[in-house]
C-alpha positions as CSV (number, residue, x, y, z in Angstrom):
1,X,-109.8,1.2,203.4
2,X,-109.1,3.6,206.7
3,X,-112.3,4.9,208.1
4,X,-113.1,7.6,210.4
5,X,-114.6,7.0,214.2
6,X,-117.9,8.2,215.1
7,X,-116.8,10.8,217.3
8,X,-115.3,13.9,215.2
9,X,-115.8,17.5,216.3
10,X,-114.9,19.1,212.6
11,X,-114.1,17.0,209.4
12,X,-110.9,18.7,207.6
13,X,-111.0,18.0,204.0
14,X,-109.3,18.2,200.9
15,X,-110.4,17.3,197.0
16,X,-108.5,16.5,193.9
17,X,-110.6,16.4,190.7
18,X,-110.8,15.5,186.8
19,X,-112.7,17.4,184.2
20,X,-116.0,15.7,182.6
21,X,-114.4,16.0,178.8
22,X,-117.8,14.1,177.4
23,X,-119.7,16.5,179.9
24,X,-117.9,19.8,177.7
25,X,-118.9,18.1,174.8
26,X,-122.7,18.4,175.9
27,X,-123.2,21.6,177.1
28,X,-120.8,23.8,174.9
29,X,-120.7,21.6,171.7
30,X,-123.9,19.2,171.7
31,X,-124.6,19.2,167.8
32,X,-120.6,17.6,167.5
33,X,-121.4,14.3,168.8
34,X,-118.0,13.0,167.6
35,X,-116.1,15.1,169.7
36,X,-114.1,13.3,171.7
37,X,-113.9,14.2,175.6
38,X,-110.1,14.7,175.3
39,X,-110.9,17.0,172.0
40,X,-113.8,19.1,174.4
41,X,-111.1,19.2,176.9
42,X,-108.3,20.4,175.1
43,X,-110.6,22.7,173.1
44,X,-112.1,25.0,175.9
45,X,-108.6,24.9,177.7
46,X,-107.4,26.9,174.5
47,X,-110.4,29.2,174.5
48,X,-109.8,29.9,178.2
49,X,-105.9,30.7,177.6
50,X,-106.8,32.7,175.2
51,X,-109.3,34.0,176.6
52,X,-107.7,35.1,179.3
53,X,-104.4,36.3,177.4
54,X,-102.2,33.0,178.1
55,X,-102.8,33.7,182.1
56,X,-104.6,30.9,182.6
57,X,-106.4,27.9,181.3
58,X,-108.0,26.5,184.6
59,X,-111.6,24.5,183.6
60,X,-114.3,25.7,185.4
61,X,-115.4,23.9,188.3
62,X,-118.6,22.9,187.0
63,X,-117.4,20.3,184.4
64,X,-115.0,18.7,187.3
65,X,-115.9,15.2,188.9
66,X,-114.1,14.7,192.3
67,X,-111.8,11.7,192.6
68,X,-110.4,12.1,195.7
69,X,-111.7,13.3,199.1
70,X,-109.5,13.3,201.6
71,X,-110.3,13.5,205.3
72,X,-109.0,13.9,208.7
73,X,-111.4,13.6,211.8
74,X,-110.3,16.0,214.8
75,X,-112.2,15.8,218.2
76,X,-113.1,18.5,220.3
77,X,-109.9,19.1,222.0
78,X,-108.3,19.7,218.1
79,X,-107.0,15.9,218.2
80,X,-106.0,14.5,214.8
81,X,-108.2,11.1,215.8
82,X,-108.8,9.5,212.1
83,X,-107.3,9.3,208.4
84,X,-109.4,8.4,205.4
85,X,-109.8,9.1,201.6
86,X,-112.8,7.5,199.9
87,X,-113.6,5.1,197.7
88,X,-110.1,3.7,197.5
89,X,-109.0,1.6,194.8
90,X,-111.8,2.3,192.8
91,X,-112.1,5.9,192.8
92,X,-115.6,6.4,191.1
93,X,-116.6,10.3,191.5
94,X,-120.0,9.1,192.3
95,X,-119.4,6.4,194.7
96,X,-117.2,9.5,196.5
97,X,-119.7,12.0,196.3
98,X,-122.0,9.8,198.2
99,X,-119.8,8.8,200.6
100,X,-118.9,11.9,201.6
101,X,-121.9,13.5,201.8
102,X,-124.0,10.1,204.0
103,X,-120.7,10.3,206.4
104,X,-121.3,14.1,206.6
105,X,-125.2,13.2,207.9
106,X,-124.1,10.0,209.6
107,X,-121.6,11.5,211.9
108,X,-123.9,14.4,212.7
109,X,-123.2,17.2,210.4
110,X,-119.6,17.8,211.6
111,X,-117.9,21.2,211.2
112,X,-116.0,21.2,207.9
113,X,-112.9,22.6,207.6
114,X,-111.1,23.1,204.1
115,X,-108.6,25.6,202.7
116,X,-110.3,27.5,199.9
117,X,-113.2,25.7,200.2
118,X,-115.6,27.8,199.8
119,X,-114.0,29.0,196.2
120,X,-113.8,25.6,194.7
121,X,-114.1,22.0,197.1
122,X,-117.6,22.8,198.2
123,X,-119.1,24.1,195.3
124,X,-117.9,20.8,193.6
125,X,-119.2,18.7,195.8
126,X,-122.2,20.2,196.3
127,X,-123.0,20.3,192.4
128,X,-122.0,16.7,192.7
129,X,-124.8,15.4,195.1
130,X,-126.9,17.5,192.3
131,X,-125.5,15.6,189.5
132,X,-126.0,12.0,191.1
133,X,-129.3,12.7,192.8
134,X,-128.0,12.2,196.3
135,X,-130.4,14.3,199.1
136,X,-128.1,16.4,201.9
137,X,-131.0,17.8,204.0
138,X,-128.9,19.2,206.5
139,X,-126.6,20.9,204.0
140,X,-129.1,22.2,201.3
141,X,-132.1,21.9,203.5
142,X,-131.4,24.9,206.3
143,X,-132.2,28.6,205.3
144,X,-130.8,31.6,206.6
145,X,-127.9,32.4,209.3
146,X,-127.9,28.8,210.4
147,X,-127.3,27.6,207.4
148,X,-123.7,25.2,207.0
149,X,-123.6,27.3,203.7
150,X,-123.8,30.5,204.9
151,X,-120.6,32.4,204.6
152,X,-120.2,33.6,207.7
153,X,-121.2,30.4,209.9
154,X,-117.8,28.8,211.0
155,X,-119.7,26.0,212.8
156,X,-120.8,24.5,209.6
157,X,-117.9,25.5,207.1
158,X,-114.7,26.9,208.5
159,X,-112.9,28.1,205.6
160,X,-109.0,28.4,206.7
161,X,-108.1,30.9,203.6
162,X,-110.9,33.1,204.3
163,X,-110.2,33.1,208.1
164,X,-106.8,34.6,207.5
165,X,-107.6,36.8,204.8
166,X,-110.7,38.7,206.8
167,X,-112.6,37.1,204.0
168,X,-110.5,38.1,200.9
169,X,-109.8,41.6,202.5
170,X,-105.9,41.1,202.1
171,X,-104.2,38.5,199.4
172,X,-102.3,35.0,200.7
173,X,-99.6,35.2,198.3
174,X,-98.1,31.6,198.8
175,X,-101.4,30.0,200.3
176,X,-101.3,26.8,202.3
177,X,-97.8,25.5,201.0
178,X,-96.6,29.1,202.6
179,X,-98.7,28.6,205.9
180,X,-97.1,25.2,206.4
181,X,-93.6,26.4,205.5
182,X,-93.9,28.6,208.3
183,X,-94.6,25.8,210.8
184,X,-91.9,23.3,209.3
185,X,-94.3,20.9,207.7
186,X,-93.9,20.2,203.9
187,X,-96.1,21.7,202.1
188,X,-96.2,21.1,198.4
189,X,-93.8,18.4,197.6
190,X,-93.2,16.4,193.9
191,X,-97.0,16.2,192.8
192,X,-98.6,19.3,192.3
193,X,-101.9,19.9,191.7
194,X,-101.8,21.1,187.8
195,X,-100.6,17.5,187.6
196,X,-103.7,15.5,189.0
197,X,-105.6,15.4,185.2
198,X,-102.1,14.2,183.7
199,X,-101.4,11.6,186.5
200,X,-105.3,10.2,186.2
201,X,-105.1,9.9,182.1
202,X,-101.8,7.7,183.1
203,X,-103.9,5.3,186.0
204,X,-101.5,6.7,188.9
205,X,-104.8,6.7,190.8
206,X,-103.3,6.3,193.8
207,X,-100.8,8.8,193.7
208,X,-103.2,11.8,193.6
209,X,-105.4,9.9,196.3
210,X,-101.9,10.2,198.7
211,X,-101.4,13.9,197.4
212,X,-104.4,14.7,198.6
213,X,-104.0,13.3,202.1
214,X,-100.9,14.9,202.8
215,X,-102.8,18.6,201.7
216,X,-105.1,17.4,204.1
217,X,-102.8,17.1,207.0
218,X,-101.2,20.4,206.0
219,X,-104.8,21.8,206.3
220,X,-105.0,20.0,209.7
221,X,-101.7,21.5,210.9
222,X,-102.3,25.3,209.8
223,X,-106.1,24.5,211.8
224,X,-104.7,23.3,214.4
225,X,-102.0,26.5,214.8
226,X,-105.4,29.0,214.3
227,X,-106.6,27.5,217.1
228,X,-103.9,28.5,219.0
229,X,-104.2,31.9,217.8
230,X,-108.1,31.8,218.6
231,X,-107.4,30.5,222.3
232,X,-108.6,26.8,221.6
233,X,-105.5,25.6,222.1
234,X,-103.5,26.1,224.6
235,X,-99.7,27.0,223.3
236,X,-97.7,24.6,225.4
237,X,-99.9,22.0,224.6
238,X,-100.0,22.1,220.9
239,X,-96.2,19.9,220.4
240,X,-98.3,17.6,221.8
241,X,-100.9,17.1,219.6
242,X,-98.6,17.4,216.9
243,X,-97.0,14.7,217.7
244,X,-99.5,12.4,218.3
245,X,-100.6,13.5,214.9
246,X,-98.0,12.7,213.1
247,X,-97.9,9.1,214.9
248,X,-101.3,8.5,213.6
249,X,-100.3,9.2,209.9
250,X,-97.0,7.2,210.5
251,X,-99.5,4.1,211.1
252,X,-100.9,4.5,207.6
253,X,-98.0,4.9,206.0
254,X,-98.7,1.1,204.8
255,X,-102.1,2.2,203.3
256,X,-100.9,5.1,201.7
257,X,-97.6,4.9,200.4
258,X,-97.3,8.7,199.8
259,X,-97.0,9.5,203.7
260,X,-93.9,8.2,203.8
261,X,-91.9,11.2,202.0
262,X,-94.3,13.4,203.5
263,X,-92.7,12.4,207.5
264,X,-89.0,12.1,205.9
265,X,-89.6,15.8,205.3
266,X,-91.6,16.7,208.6
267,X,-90.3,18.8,211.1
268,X,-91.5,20.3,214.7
269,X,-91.9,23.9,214.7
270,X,-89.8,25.4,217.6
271,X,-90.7,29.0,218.9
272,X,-87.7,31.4,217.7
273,X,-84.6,32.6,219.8
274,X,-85.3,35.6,221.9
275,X,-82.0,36.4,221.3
276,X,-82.5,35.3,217.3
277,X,-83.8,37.8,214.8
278,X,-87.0,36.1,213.7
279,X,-86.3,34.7,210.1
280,X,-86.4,31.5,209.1
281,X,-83.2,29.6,209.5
């Protein structure tokens, strides 16, 4: 399994989950013990589409277990320097939950950097550690301003959606498959997200543990452009960096078989014609 170096700045993550069907079963419907998990499942999907008036029928992140975290270590200079996801083949939420969070304290509480984090991977995560006892002292243990959970402290949670909403002042209509268009990286490709709790019911384990690195490096790339709006990066060195990037995930391609049609479909962004018009060719 790929492992991250010592030396990371800011960890950028991403999470795909599974819903606890037994877990429905015990808080919303404890007196129907035969209630199967699927049957719990299925049922409080229905109550939320209707519910909702067939808009939706998105669980609750409460009763979701994460099985996949993937991560991508950057150093201070914004240098894609490490690609990992956890527990890999196994998958066991709690053996990911626990690696995650003692690699957080381990490498020294690095800056995490998500897209939406804050509305969903966090929150799941942190109700994790709750769930399987697992202490985070330097996550839950700081009060205040300096807190890595307060919202407005970038150097412990840098929220990418947030940053270029002004903190949900304007809508992202599009979201991070939009942000990476605009740079010519792939964005969503064949798996999608509604899919992950259909793909882990058929064992494609695997599959949503590569879907979730290649988010990850479009969350890198989109960072990695922000810093280059923030002054972090200087413009004519970011091709650069790129492209050592996307040498590093070429050497896993071996490891994680889903980074191969993730490069057939990379491209470099090039700055537009002055004589051009500005769309996208």
């Amino acid at each position: 399994m790929a492992t991250l170096p010592s030396n990371v700045r800011s960890l950028v993550l991403d999470i795909e989950t599974v819903v606890d069907g037994r877990m429905i079963q015990r808080v919303k419907w404890p007196h129907e013990t035969e209630l199967s998990p699927l049957a719990a499942r299925e049922r409080l999907r229905a109550e939320l589409l209707d519910a909702s008036e067939g808009k939706s029928d998105f669980v609750p992140h409460v009763f979701h277990v994460p099985v996949s975290v993937a991560l991508a270590g950057v150093d201070d200079n914004f240098r894609l320097i490490g690609l990992a996801t956890l527990d890999r083949p196994r998958f066991r939420p709690h053996v990911i939950a626990r690696s995650f969070w003692d690699g957080w304290e381990r490498r020294r509480r690095p800056q995490l950097v998500t897209f939406n984090g804050r509305g969903f991977d966090l929150p799941v995560l942190e109700l994790s550690a709750y769930r399987y006892g697992i202490p985070v002292p330097g996550w839950f243990g700081v009060d205040g301003a300096g807190s890595p959970r307060a919202r407005y402290n970038q150097r412990g949670h840098l929220d990418l959606m947030e940053f270029v909403t002004s903190h949900g002042a304007v809508r992202l209509n599009g979201g991070l498959h939009m942000l990476a268009t605009l740079l010519q990286k792939p964005g969503k490709m064949d798996t999608k997200g509604s899919m992950v709790q259909e793909l882990w019911d058929a064992g494609e384990h695997p599959r949503i543990d590569d879907y979730c690195l290649c988010d990850v490096l479009d969350t890198y790339f989109v960072h990695l452009r922000l810093a280059v709006l923030r002054g972090l990066v200087k413009p004519e060195d970011e091709h650069g960096v790129v492209e050592a990037a996307r040498a590093l995930a070429a050497a896993h391609v071996e490891e994680y078989a889903g980074l191969e049609e993730y490069l057939e479909k990379f491209r470099y962004w090039t700055p537009p014609d002055p004589e051009g018009d500005g769309f996208l060719l």
